[in-house]
N, C-alpha and C positions, 0 to 999 in steps of 0.2 A: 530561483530568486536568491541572489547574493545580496547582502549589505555590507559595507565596511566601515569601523569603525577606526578613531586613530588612536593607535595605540598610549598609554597613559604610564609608560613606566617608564619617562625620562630620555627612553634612547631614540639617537635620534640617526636613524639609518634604513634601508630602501624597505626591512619589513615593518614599518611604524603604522602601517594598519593592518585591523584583523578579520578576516573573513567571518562572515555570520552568515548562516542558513536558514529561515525562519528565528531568529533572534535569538540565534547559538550558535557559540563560536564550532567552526566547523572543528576544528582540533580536537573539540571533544567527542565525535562521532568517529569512534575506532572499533576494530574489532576487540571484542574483549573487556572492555569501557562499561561502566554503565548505563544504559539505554533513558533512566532517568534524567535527563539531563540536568544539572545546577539543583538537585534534588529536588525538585518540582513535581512529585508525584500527583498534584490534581490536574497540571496541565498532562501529564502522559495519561492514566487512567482516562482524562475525557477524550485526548485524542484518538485512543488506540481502542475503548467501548464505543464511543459512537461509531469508528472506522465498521469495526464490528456489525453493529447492529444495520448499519446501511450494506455493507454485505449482505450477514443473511437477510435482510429482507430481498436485495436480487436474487439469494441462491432461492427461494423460495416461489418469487414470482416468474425466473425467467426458465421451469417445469411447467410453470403453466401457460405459456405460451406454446412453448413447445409441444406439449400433448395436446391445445387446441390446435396448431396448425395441421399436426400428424393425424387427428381424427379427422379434421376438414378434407385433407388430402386423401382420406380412406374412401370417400363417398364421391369426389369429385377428381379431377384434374385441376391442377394448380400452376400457372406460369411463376418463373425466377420471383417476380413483384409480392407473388402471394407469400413463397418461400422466406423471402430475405429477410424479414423479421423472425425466422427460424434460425436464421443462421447466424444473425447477431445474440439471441439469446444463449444460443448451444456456447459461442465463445465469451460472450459475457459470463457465463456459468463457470465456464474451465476458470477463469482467468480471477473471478470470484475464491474460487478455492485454493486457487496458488496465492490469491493475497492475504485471503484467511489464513493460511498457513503461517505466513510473514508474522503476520499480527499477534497472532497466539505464540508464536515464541516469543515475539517479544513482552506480551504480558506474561505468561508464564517463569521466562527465566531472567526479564530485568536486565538484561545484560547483553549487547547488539553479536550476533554470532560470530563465527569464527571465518575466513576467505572461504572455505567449502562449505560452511553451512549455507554462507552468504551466496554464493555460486548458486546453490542448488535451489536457494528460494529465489533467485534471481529468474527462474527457467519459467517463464509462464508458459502454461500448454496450450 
């Protein structure tokens, strides 16, 4: 989601608007930058705690699916249909924890990583 806004500082030439990303200007989202953005620290803490908490609540629920399906399938034979909610949870799980990761850095060091840190939390499993 882009928004542009027109620029307010007089000049008047082809960049007189400014890109905005959820209602910040993207310019500020660099490596190295502060992840606070406009120093708004109640909007980051709520975005980046609640992100959290609806994570782990996946990482937590989607073991339990998975170790129902796995017991069910120990007693009986199970077709793809029975499986497939196995198989969304197993990668919803992975994919939960490479965001977790994302996230905890960015509470912890306030600050958006570097091209290779970025890289490597970019890598969902």
């Amino acid at each position: 989601m882009a928004l542009y806004s027109l620029n307010t500082n007089n000049s008047h030439n082809r960049n007189d608007f400014v890109e905005y990303a959820w209602f910040h200007d993207v310019a500020d989202i660099k490596s190295g930058k502060s992840a606070v953005l406009n120093d708004n620290y109640l909007a980051f803490y709520t975005i980046h705690y609640t992100a959290v908490f609806f994570i782990m609540s996946s990482l937590v629920t989607c073991p339990v699916v998975i170790v129902s399906i796995l017991m069910r399938a120990a007693k009986e034979k199970i077709d793809f249909s029975d499986r497939f909610p196995l198989y969304l949870a197993t990668t919803d799980f992975l994919w939960g924890l490479s965001h977790l990761a994302d996230h905890m850095v960015l509470i912890v060091t306030k600050v958006y990583p570097d091209k290779t840190a970025a890289t490597l939390l970019s890598i969902n499993l």
